[in-house]
C-alpha positions as CSV (number, residue, x, y, z in Angstrom):
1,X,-9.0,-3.1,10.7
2,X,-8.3,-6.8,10.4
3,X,-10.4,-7.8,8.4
4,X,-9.0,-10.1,5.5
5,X,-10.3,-11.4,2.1
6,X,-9.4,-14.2,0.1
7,X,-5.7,-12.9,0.1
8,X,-5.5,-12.2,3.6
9,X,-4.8,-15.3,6.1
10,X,-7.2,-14.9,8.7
11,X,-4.8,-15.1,11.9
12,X,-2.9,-12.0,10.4
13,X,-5.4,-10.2,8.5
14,X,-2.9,-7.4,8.0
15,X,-4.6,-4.0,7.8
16,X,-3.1,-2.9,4.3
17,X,-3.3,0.8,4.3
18,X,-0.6,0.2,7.0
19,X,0.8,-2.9,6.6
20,X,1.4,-5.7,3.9
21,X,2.6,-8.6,6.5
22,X,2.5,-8.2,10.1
23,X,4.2,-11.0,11.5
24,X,6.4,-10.1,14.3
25,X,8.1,-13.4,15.9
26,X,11.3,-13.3,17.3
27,X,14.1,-12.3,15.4
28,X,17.5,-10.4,14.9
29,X,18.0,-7.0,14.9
30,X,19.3,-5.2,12.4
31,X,22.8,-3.4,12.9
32,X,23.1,-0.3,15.0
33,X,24.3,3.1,14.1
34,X,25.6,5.5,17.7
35,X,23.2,8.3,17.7
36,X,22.8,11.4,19.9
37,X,22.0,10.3,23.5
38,X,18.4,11.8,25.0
39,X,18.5,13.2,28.0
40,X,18.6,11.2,31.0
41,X,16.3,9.8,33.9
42,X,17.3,9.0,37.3
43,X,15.5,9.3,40.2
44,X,15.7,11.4,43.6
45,X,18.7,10.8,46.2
46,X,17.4,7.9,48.4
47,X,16.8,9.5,51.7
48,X,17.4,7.2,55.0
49,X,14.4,5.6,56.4
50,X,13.1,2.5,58.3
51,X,13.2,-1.0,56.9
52,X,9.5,-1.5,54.6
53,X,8.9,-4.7,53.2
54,X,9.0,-5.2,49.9
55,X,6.2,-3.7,48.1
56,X,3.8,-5.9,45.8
57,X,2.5,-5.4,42.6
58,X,-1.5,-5.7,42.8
59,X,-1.8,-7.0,38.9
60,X,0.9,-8.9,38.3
61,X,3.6,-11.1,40.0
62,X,7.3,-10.4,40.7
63,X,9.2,-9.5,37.1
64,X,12.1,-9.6,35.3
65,X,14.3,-6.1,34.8
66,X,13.2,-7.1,31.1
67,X,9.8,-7.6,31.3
68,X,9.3,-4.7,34.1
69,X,10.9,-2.8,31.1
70,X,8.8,-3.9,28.2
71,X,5.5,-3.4,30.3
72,X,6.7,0.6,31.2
73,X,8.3,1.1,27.6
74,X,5.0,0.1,26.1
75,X,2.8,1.4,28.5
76,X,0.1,4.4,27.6
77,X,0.4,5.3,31.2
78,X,3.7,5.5,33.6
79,X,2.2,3.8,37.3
80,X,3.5,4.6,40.1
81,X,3.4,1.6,41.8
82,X,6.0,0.2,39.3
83,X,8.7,2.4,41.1
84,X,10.3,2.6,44.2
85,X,9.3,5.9,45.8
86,X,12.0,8.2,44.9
87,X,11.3,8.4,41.5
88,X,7.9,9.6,42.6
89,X,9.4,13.4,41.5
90,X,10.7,12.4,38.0
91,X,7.8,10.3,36.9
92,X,5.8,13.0,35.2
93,X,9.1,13.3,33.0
94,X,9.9,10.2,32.3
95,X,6.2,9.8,31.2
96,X,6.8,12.9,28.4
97,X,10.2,11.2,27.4
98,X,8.3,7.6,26.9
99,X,5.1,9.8,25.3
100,X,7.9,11.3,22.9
101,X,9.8,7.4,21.9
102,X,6.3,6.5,20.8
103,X,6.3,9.6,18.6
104,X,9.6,9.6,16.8
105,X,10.3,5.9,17.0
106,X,6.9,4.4,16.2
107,X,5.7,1.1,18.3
108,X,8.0,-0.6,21.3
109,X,9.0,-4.0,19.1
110,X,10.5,-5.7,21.8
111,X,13.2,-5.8,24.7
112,X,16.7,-7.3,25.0
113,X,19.8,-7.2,26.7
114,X,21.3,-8.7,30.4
115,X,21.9,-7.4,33.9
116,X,24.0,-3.7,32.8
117,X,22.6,-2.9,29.7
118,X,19.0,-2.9,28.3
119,X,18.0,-2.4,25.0
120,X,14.3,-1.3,23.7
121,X,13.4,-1.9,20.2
122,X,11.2,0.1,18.5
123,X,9.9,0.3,14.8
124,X,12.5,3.6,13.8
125,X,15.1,2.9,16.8
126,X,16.8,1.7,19.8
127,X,16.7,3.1,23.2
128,X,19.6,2.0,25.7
129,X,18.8,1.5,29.4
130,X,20.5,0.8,32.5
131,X,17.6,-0.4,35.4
132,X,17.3,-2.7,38.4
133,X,14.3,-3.5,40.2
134,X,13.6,-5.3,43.7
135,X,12.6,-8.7,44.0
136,X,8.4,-7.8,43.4
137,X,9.9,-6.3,40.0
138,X,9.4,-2.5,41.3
139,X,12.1,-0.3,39.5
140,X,14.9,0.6,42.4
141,X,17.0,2.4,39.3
142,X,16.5,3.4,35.8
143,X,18.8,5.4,33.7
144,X,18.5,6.2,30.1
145,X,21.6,6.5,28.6
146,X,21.4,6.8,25.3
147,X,19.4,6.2,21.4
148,X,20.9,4.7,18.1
149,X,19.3,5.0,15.0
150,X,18.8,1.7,12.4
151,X,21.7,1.3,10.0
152,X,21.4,-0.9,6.9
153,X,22.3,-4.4,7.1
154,X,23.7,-6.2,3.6
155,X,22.0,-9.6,4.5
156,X,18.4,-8.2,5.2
157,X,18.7,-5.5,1.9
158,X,20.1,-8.6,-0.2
159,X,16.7,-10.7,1.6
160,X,14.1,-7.4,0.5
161,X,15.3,-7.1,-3.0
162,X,15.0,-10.7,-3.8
163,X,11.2,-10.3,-3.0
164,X,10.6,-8.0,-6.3
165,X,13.6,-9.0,-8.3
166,X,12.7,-12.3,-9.7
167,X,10.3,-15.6,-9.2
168,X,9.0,-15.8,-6.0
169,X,10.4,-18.6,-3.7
170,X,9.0,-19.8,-0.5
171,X,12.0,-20.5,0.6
172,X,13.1,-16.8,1.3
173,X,10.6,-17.2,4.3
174,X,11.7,-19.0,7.3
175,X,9.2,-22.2,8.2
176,X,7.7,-20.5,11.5
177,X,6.7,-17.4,8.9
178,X,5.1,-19.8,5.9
179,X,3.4,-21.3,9.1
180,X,1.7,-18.5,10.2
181,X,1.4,-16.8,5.8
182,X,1.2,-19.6,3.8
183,X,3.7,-19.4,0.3
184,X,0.4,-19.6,-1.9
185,X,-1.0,-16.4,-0.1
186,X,2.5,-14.5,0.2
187,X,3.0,-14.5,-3.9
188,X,-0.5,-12.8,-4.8
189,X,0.0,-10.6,-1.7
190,X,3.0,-9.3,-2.6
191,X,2.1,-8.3,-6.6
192,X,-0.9,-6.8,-5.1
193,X,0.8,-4.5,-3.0
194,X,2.9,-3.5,-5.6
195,X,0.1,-2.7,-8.4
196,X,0.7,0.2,-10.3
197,X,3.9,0.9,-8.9
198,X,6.0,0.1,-12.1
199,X,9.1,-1.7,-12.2
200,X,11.4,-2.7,-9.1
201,X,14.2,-0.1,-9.0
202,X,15.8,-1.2,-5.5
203,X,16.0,-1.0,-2.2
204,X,17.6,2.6,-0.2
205,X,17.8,3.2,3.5
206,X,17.5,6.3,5.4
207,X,16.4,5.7,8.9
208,X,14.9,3.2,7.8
209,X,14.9,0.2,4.6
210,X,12.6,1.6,1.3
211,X,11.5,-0.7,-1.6
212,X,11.7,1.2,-4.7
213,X,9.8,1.7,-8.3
214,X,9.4,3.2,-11.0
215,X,6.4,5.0,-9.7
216,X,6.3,5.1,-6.1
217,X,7.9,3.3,-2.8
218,X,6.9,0.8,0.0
219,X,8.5,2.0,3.5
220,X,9.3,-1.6,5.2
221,X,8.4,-0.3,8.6
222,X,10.0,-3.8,10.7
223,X,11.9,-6.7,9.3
224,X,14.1,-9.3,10.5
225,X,16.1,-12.5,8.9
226,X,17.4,-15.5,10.1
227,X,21.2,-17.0,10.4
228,X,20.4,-18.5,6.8
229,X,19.0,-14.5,5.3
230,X,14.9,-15.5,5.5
231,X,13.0,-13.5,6.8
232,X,11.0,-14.4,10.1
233,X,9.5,-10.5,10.2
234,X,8.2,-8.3,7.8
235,X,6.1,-5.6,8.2
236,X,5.4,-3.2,5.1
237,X,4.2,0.5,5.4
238,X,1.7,1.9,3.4
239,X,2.1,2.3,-0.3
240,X,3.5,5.6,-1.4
241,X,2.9,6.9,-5.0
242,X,4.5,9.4,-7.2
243,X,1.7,10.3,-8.8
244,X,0.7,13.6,-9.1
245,X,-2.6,15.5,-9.3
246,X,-2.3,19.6,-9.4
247,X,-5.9,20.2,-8.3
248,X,-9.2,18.7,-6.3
249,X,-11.3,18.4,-9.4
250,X,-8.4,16.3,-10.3
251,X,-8.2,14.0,-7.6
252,X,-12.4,13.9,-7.5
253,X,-12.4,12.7,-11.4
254,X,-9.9,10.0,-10.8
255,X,-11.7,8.9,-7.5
256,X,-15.2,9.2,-9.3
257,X,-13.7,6.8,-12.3
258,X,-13.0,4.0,-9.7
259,X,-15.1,0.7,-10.0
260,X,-17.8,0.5,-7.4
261,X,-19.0,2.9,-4.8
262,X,-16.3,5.7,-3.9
263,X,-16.3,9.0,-1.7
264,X,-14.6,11.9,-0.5
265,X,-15.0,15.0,1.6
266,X,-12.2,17.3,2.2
267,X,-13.3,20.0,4.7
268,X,-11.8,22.8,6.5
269,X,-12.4,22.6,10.6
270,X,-12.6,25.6,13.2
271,X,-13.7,24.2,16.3
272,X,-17.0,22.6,15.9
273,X,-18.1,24.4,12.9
274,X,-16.1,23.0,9.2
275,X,-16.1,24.2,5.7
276,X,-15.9,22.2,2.6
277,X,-13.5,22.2,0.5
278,X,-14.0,19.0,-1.8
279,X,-16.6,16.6,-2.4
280,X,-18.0,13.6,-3.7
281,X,-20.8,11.2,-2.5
282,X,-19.3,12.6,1.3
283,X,-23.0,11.8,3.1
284,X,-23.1,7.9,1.9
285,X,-22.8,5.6,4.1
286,X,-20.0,2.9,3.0
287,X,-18.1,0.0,4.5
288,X,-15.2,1.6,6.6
289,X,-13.5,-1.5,7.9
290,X,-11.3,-0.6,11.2
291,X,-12.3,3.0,10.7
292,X,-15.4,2.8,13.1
293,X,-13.0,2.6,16.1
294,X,-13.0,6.3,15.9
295,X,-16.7,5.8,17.6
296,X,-15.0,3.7,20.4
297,X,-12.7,6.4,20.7
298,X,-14.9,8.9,20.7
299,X,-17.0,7.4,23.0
300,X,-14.5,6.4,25.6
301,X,-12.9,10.0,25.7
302,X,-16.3,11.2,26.7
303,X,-16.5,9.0,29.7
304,X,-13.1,9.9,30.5
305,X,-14.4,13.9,30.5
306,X,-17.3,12.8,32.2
307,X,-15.6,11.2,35.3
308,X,-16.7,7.8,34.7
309,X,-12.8,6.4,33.7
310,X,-9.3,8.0,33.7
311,X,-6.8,7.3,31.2
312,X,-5.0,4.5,33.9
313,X,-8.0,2.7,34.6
314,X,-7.6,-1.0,34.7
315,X,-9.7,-3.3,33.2
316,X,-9.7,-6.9,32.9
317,X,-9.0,-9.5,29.4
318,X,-11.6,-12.0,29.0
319,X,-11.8,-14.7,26.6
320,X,-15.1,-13.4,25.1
321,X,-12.8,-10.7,24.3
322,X,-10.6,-12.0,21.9
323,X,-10.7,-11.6,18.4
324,X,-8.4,-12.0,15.1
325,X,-5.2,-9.8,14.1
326,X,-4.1,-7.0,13.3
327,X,-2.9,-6.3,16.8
328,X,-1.4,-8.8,19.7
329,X,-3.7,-8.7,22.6
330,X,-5.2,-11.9,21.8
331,X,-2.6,-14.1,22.2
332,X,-2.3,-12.6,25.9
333,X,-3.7,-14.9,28.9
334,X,-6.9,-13.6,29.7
335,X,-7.3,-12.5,33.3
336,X,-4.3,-9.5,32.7
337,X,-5.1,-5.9,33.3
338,X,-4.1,-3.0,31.1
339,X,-4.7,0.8,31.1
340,X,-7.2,2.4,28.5
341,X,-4.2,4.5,27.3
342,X,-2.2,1.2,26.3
343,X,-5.5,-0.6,24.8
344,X,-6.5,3.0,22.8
345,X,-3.0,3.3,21.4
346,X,-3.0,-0.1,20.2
347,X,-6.9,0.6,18.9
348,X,-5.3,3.1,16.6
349,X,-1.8,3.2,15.7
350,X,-2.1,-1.1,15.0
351,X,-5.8,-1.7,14.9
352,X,-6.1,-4.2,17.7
353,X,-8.9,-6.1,17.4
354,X,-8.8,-7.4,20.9
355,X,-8.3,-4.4,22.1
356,X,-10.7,-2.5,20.1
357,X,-13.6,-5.3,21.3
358,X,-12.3,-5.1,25.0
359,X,-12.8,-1.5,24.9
360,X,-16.0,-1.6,23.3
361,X,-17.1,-3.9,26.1
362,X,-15.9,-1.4,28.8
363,X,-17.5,1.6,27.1
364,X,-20.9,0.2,26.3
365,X,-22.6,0.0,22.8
366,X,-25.4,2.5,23.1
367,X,-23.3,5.7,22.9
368,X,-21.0,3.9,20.4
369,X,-24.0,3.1,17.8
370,X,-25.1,6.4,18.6
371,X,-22.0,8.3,17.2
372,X,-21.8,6.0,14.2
373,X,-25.7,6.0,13.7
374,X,-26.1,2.4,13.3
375,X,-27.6,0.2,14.9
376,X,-26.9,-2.5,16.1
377,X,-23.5,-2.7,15.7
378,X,-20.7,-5.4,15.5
379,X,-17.7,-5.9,17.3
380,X,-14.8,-7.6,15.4
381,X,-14.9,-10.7,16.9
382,X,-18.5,-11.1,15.6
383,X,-17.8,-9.8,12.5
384,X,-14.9,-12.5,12.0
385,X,-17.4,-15.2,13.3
386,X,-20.3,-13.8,11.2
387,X,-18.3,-14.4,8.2
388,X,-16.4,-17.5,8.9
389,X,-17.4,-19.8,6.1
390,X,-18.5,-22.7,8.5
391,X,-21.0,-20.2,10.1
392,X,-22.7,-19.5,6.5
393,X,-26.2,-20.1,8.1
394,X,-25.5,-17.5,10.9
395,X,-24.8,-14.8,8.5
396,X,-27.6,-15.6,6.2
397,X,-29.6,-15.2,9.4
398,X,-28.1,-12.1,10.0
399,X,-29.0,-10.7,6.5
400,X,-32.6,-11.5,6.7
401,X,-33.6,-10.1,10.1
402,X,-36.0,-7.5,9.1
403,X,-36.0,-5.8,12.8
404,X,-33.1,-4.4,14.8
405,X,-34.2,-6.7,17.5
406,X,-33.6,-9.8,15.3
407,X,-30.8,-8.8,14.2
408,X,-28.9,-8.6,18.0
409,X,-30.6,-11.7,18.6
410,X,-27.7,-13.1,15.6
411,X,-25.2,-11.0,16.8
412,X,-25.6,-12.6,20.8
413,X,-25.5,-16.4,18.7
414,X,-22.5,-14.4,16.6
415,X,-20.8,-14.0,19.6
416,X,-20.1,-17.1,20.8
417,X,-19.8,-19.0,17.6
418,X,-16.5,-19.8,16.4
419,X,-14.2,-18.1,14.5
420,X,-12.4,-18.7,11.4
421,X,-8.9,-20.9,11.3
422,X,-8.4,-20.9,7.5
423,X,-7.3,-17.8,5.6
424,X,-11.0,-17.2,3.6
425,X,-14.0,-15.4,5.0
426,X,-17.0,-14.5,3.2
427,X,-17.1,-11.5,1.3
428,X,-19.9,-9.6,2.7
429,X,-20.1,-5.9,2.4
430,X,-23.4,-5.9,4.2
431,X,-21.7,-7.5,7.6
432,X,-19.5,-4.6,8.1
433,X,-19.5,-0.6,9.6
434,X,-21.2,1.4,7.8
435,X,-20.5,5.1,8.1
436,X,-20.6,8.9,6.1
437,X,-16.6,10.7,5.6
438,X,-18.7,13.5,7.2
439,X,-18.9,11.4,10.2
440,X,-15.9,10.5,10.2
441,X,-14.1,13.7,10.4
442,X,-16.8,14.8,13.0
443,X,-15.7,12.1,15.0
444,X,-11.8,11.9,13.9
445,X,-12.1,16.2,15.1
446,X,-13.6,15.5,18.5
447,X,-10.6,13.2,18.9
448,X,-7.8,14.7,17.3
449,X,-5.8,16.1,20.1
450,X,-5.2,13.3,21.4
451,X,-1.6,12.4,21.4
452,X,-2.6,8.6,20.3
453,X,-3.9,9.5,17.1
454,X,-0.7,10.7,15.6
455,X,1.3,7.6,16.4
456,X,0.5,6.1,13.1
457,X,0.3,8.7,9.9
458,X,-1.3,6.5,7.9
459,X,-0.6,7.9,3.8
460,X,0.3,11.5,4.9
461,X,3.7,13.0,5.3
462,X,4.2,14.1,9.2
463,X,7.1,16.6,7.8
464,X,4.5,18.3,5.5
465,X,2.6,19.4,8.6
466,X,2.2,20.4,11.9
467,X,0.4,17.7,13.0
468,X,-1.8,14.5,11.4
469,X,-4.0,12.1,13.0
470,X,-5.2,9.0,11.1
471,X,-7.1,6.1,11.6
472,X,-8.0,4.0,8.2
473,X,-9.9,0.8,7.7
474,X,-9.4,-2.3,5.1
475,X,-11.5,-5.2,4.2
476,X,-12.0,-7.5,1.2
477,X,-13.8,-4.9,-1.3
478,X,-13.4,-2.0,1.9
479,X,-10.8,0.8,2.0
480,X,-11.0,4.1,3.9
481,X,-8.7,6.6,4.6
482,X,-8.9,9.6,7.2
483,X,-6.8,11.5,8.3
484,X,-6.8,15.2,9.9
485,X,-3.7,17.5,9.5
486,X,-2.9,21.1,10.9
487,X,-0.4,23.0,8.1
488,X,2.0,24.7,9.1
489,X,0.1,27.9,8.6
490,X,-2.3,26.6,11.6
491,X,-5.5,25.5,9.4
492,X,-6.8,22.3,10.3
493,X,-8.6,19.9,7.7
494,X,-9.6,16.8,7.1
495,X,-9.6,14.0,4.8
496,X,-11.7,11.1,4.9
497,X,-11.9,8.9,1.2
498,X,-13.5,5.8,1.3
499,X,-13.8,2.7,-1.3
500,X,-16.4,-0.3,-1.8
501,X,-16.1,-2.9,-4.8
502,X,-17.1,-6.6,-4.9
503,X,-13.5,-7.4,-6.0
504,X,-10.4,-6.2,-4.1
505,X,-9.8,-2.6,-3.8
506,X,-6.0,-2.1,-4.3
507,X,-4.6,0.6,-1.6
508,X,-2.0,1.8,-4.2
509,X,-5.3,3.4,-6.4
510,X,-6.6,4.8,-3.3
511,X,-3.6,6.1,-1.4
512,X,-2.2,8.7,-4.4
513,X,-5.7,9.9,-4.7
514,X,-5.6,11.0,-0.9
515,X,-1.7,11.7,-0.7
516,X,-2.1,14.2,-3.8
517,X,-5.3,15.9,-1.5
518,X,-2.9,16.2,1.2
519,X,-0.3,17.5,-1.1
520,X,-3.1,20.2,-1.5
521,X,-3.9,21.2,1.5
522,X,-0.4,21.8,3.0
């Protein structure tokens, strides 16, 4: 989730099973490598026909060929109103070859280039266009023309292995980044992430930049550096240890001997019905942070089945709607439309608050509450608000209404209060989601096939399997961990392992302890 602690500034609130620092601002790219071009879309031979004037988009106002890029390149859904109408035959392609980008090369970072070549930026890769589009920014020509991997760049390796080679120095940060992560909260940020890891042995590249020790790697999943080599992006995977457990007794002693409140269920699943295989504590209900927007997921799927959306529905921003990072959506103008698919992708693969809350809105609470049995429920901007240290009052409120009518009548003040601006928010385990790992993998099963789920791996391996889904949550004292894979023999299990501790709750304890299950299973 987003959720942050004492270590976590509160307009990032980086979700640390997947990321360490999430700051994306604008920045260079690093160097390109020529890869194998994909194939190619164009669309149909115009045939003639009578003058038309020029269509008009019904959301948005005339755009740029960048910007009519960046909204199709990022979009869960192709529409067909963004296209002239003989690409009307090629559009269910070009929708698998988009569907595919976001599975190989990971989140659409941005889009550059001028009038003859295009380039889109994503997390593991660049994808080269050619496109033109009318003057109400409807594509009139697109053509793909190729795909380069990421190559290393000397000036941004040189920048990553100052961070774990020596005293820490604000000034490897550019001033827009220390504006947004102050110095005093990047330091302790850092050495946490890198618990338990050992010594700094380096940093390799291989489709991508790796920071190395002596017991396990951190997979820098986005960076980028300034003229002068600081770095104005970062974004850190999720910590990857090289410890190694042979069996699931193993991996349940080591999780059982971790402060506070753990749990674990590893079960086998054949359509509805699913076997265990490992356990500890896997009916308590713990904190799960981000986690819970399985429910929304869930939820929202079932209204999709039942008629009431489709995947391409619009539906509107409003300011009630926005909430605190991870995610982007909130710095959007309210008033802009966007598909489910878009807003459930970012739900999952980057935990987007906004979007999680927007969709939560759109969906309705009941059924949600209902799948997480608890009731009521928060969304995240109430949580955030709830737990703002000026708001103390409101959350001692919270905590003593006895009655579940009492305690929406907090949540309705919750909502409107305001939220945090300063890095700190109150710990409070008890203002959070509180759900079983059985639930979880009930609900992470019912929503497993969808292609969303698997844009983000979370701690497993995607090579080591057929197919994983994930979703994972993080709070101050929170961690949890789910994922569902399908080995390459065709069994399907899942994973769900979940963490509670007044202090912090380091993901590189946690994420060996699941990785070594997985290691298991495949």
């Amino acid at each position: 989730m987003a959720l942050n602690s004492g270590a976590f500034p509160a307009r990032l609130a980086p979700e640390r099973w997947f990321t360490a620092l999430a700051l994306c601002l604008a920045g260079t790219a690093p160097a390109l490598a020529q890869a194998a071009p994909p194939a190619t879309l164009q669309p149909a031979p115009a045939q003639p026909k009578p003058a038309q004037p020029a269509a008009t988009n019904p959301v948005a106002p005339a755009l740029s060929v960048t910007a009519a890029l960046q909204r199709t390149f990022s979009a869960g859904a192709v529409q067909p109103e963004w296209f002239s109408r003989e690409f009307t035959p090629v559009l269910p392609k070009l929708q698998e070859i988009l569907a595919d980008y976001r599975l190989r090369l990971g989140m659409l970072q941005k889009v550059q280039g001028a009038p003859g070549s295009y380039r889109m930026v994503y997390q593991r890769g660049v994808v080269t266009a050619v496109a033109t589009v009318s003057a109400a920014g409807i594509f009139s020509s697109l053509r793909i023309v190729g795909e380069t991997g990421l190559a290393a760049d000397p000036a941004t390796v040189r920048a990553l292995e100052r961070l774990y080679s020596g005293a820490f120095q604000p000034q490897w940060f550019s001033p827009e980044f220390l504006a947004q992560v102050p110095a005093q909260q990047l330091q302790p940020l850092l050495t946490q992430l890198a618990a338990g890891l050992g010594a700094f042995t380096g940093v390799t590249f291989d489709a991508g930049y790796v920071l190395n020790f002596a017991s396990g790697r951190i997979p820098v999943n986005s960076v980028a550096t300034d003229a002068q080599g600081r770095f104005t992006a970062l974004l850190l995977g999720q910590v990857q240890s090289t410890a190694r457990y042979n069996s699931f007794p193993e991996v349940v002693s080591a999780l059982r001997a971790l402060p506070g409140q753990t749990s674990l269920l590893v079960t086998r699943v054949a359509g509805q019905t699913s076997t265990d295989v490992a356990a500890l504590n896997p009916d308590a209900k713990l904190a799960v942070g981000s986690s819970f927007k399985l429910a929304i997921l869930a939820e929202l799927q079932a209204q999709i089945l039942a008629g009431k959306w489709r995947w391409n529905s619009l539906v509107t921003l409003q300011d009630a709607d926005k909430s605190l990072p991870s995610g982007r959506l909130q710095d959007d103008p309210s008033g802009g439309q966007y598909p489910l698919q878009r807003l459930a992708e970012a739900m999952v693969s980057v935990s987007d608050n906004t979007a999680a809350d927007l969709l939560l809105r759109t969906v309705g609470r009941s059924g949600v509450e209902l799948r997480l049995a608890e009731a009521p429920m928060l969304n995240t901007r109430e949580l955030f608000a709830l737990r703002n240290p000026a708001n103390f009052a409101l959350l001692a409120g919270y905590r003593a209404a006895a009655t579940v009518q009492a305690r929406r009548a907090v949540i309705l003040r919750a909502a409107a209060a305001p939220l945090p601006t300063s890095g700190a928010l109150t710990p409070a385990l008890d203002a959070e989601w509180h759900v079983s790992a059985r639930r979880l993998c009930t609900m992470m099963n019912s929503v497993a096939a969808l292609p969303l789920t698997r844009l983000n791996p979370g701690v497993a391996d995607p090579a080591d399997f057929f197919r994983v889904s994930y979703k994972g949550g993080s709070d101050r004292g929170v961690l949890n961990l789910t994922t569902q894979v399908v080995t390459k023999k065709g069994e399907t299990y899942c994973v769900s392992a979940s963490w509670n501790d007044t202090r912090d709750v380091p993901l590189a304890q946690l994420a060996p302890l699941v990785q070594a299950t997985l290691q298991l299973l495949k």
